[in-house]
Each structure stands twice: as structure tokens, then as C-alpha cells.
C-alpha positions as CSV (number, residue, x, y, z in Angstrom):
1,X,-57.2,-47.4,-14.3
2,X,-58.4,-43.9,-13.3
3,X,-62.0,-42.9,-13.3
4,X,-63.1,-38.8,-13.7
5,X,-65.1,-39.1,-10.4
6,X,-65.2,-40.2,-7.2
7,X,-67.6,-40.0,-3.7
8,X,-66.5,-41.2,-0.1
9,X,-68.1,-41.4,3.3
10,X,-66.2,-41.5,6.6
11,X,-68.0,-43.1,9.6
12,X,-66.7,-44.0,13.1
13,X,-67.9,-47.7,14.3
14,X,-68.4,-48.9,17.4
15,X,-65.9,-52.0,16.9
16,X,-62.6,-53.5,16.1
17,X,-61.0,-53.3,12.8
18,X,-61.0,-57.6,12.6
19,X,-64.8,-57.6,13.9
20,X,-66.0,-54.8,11.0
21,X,-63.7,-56.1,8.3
22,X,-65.5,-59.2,9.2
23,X,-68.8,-57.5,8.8
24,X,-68.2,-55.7,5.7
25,X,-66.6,-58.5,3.6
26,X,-69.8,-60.1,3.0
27,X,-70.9,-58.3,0.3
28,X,-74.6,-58.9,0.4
29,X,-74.4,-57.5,4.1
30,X,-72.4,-54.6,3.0
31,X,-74.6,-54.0,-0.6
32,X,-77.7,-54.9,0.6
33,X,-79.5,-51.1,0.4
34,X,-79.2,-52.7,-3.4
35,X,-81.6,-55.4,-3.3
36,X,-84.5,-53.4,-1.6
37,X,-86.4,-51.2,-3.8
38,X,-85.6,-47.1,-2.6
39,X,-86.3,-44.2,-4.0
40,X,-82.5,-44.1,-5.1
41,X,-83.6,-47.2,-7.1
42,X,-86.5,-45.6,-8.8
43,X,-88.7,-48.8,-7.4
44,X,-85.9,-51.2,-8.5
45,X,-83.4,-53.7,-7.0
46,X,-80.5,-55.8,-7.9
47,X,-79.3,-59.1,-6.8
48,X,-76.2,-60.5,-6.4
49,X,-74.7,-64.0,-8.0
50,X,-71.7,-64.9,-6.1
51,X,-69.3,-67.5,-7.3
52,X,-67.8,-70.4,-4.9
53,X,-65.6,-67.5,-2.5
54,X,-68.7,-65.3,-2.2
55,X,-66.7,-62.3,-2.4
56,X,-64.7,-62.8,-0.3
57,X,-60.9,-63.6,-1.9
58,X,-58.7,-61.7,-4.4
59,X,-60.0,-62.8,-8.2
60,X,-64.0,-63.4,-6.1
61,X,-66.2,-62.5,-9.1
62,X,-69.6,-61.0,-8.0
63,X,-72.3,-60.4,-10.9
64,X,-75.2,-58.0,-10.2
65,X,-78.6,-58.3,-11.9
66,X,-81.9,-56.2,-11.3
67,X,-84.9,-53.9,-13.5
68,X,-85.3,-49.8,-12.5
69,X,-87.6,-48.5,-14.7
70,X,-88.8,-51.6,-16.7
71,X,-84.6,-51.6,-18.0
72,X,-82.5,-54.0,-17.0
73,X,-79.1,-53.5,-15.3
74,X,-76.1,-55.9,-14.8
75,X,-72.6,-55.6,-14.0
76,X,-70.0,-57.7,-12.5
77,X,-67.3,-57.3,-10.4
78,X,-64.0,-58.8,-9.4
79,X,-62.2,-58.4,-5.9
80,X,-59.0,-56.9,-6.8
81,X,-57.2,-55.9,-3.2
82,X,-58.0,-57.7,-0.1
83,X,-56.1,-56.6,2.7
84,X,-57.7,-57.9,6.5
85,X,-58.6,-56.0,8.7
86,X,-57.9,-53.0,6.4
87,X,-59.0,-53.0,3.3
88,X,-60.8,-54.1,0.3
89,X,-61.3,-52.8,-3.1
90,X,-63.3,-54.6,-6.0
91,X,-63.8,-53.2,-9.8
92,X,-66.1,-53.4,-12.5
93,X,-65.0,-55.9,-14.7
94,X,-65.6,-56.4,-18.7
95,X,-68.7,-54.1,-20.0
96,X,-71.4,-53.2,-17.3
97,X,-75.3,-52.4,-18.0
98,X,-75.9,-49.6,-15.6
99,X,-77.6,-46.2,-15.9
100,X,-76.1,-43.6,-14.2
101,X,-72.7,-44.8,-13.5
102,X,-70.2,-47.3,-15.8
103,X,-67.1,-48.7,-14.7
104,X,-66.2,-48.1,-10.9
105,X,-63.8,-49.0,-8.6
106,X,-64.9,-49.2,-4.9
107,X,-63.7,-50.2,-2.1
108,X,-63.4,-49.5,2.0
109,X,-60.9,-48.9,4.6
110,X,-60.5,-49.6,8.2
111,X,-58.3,-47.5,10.8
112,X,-57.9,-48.3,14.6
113,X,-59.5,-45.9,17.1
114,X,-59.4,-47.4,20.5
115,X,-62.2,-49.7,21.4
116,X,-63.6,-48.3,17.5
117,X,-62.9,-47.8,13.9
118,X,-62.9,-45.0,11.6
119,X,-64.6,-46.3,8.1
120,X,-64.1,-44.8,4.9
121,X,-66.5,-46.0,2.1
122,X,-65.1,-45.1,-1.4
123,X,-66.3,-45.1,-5.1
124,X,-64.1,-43.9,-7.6
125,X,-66.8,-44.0,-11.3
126,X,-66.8,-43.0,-14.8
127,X,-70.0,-41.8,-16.3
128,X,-72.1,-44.6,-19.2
129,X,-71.1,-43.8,-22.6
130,X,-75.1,-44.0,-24.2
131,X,-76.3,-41.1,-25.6
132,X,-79.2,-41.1,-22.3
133,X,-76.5,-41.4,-19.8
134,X,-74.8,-38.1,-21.2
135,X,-77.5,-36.3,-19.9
136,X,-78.3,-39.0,-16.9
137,X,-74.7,-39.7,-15.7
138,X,-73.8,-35.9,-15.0
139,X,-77.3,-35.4,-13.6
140,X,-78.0,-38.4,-11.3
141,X,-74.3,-40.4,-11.3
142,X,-72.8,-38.1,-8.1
143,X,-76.2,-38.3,-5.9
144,X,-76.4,-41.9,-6.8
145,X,-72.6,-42.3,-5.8
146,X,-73.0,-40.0,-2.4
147,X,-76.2,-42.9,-1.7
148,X,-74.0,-45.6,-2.1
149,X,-71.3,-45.0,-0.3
150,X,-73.4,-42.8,2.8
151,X,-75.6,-46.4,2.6
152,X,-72.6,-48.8,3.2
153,X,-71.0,-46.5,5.8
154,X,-74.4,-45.7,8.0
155,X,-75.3,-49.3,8.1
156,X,-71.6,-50.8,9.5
157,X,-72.3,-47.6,11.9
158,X,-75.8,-48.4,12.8
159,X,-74.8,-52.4,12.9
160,X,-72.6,-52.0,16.1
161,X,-74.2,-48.8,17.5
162,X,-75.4,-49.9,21.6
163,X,-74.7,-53.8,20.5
164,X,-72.6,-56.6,22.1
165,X,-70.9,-57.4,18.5
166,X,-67.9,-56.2,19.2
């Protein structure tokens, strides 16, 4: 499937490729600027429903849940590439309930550098179909996109940044 848009964010961590894969394939460690309310979120939050593989295995489903703006929102994704310590890639999956973005595919990849890693976080998103999001997906969709990915990538950054996890 292609998508008309995409966002990425590129951060060097201060750890292996095996110790941040590690890191970044729990999912409610890697999404968890989701489920605190942010500005981004208008207030809201989602949380996350994981089935018996939490995520973490090719075929994982993950469902999504939350209220921004007294609406709610739900999507769910499957895990459709999981490559240790490389990468991993998951994809909306059946019709999601969101409001700036629809279907996405996102994922992350992991390149050796020395004693670190270069990270790069990745969403590649279509805008919502409803007559709201015409005007709300081109508006809000790539800021909300840039968040999401600059989130993920600044908190495996700041996670190993002067610790012994590594």
C-alpha cells in the first residue's frame, strides 16, 4: 500500500542496536507521549489494548482507544515487519477512527555507530476521508505526524543519554 504522505526523525542513541531495539519494541514505552494528555492531544489520550504478544511479533495486533475533544478515536494496528535489531514496521489495519490522520504505516530503523545507533522514526499516512478532516487533515495531519515521530525519536535519545543502559 502507498500513502500521499510521510514524516521521519533521525536521532543518534547512546546504545547498541540489540539494547534499543529492545527498548523500542515495547510499544507502550515507545507510544507512550500518546497516553499523556499534550497539547498535541488537544487535552486527550489514548490507551493501548495489546493482545497475548504485546506487540511484539509479526501478525501482534495492537488496538488504540482514547477521547480529544469530547470525540472518540480508535484504531488498530498489526505488526507487519519485525526485523531484530533493525527494524520494525506496523500498519493500520481495517477502518480507523482518527482525526487528523487515517491509515498509516510506521515503523523505525536501527544502524550501528560504534558504541551508538542512528534511529530513524518513520510514518508514512493518508489523510481521513470525512468532510471535517478535509479541512483538518491538510491543516493539522503533518504537525501531528512531525510530533509523533520527533516524540518516539527524542525519548529512545533521552532514555540512554548519561545512563548505564547500555
Amino acid at each position: 500500500m502507498t500513502y500521499a504522505h510521510a514524516a521521519q526523525a533521525i536521532a543518534d542513541v547512546a546504545t547498541s542496536a540489540d539494547v534499543l531495539f529492545d527498548y523500542l519494541d515495547d510499544q507502550a514505552s515507545l507510544g507512550s507521549h500518546m497516553q499523556k494528555p499534550s497539547m498535541m492531544m488537544f487535552g486527550g489520550r489514548m490507551s493501548y489494548e495489546f493482545d497475548e504478544a504485546k506487540g511484539r511479533t509479526v501478525g501482534s495486533v495492537i488496538k488504540m482507544r482514547g477521547n480529544i475533544l469530547g470525540l472518540v478515536l480508535s484504531v488498530e494496528e498489526v505488526i507487519t515487519e519485525g526485523q531484530p535489531p533493525r527494524r520494525k514496521v506496523w500498519q493500520t489495519r481495517g477502518r480507523s477512527n482518527l482525526l487528523v490522520i487515517a491509515a498509516y504505516r510506521m515503523g523505525f530503523e536501527i544502524n550501528p555507530s560504534g558504541q551508538a545507533s542512528r534511529l530513524r522514526v518513520f510514518i508514512d499516512y493518508d489523510y481521513p476521508a470525512t468532510i471535517a478532516a478535509k479541512f483538518l487533515g491538510p491543516m493539522f495531519g503533518p504537525i501531528y505526524a512531525r510530533w509523533c515521530v520527533n516524540r518516539m525519536a527524542n525519548d529512545a535519545k533521552n532514555a540512554f543519554e548519561g545512563s548505564e543502559r547500555s
